[in-house]
C-alpha positions as CSV (number, residue, x, y, z in Angstrom):
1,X,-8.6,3.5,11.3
2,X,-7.6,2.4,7.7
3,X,-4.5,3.9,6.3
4,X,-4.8,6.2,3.0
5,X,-2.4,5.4,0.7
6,X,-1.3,6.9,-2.6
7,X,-2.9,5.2,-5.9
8,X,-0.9,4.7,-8.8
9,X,-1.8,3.3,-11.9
10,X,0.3,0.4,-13.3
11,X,1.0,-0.4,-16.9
12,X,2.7,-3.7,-17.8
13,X,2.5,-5.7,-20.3
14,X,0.0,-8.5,-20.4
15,X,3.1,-11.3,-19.7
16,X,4.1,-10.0,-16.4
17,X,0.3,-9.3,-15.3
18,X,-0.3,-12.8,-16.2
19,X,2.9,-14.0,-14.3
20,X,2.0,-11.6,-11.6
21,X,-1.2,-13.0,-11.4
22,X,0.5,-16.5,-11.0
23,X,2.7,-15.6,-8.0
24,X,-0.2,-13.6,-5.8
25,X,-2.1,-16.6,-6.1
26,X,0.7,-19.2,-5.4
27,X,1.1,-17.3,-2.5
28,X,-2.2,-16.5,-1.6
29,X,-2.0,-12.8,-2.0
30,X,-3.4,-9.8,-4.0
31,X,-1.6,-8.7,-7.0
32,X,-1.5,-5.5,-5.2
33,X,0.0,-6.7,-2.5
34,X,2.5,-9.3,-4.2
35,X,3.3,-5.7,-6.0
36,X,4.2,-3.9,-3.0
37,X,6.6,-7.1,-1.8
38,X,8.2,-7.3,-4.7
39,X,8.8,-3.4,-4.6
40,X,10.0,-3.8,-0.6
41,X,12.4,-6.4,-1.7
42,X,14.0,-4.5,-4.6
43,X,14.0,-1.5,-2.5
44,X,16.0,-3.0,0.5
45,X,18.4,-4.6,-2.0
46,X,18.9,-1.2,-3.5
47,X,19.6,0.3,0.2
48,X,21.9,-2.6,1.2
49,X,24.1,-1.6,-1.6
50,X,23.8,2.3,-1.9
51,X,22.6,3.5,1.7
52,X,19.4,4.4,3.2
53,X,17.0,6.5,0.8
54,X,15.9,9.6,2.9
55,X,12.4,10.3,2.2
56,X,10.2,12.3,5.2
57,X,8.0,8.9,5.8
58,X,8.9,6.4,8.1
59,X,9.9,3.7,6.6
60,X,7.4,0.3,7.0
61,X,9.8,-2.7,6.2
């Protein structure tokens, strides 16, 4: 069974979608999911600096 995930609705400007749109293809990804990498990373940077972000989800990365 799929997991349901939260939607969100993204506004950027039409630069970075363009850019965006660049790197999921270079790396043969959706922009959706060369979205959520790009969050992971900035995420686990932010952690490795200022701790562990509680939340009452399991973390997936």
């Amino acid at each position: 069974m799929k997991k349901s995930y939260p939607r969100y609705t993204l506004r950027i400007a039409e630069n970075l979608h363009e850019k965006l749109k660049y790197t999921a293809n270079y790396n043969g990804r959706s922009k959706n999911k060369e979205i959520e990498i790009a969050i992971k990373r900035y995420l686990q940077d932010f952690e490795r600096l200022h701790g562990e972000i509680e939340t009452k989800y399991e973390t997936d990365f």
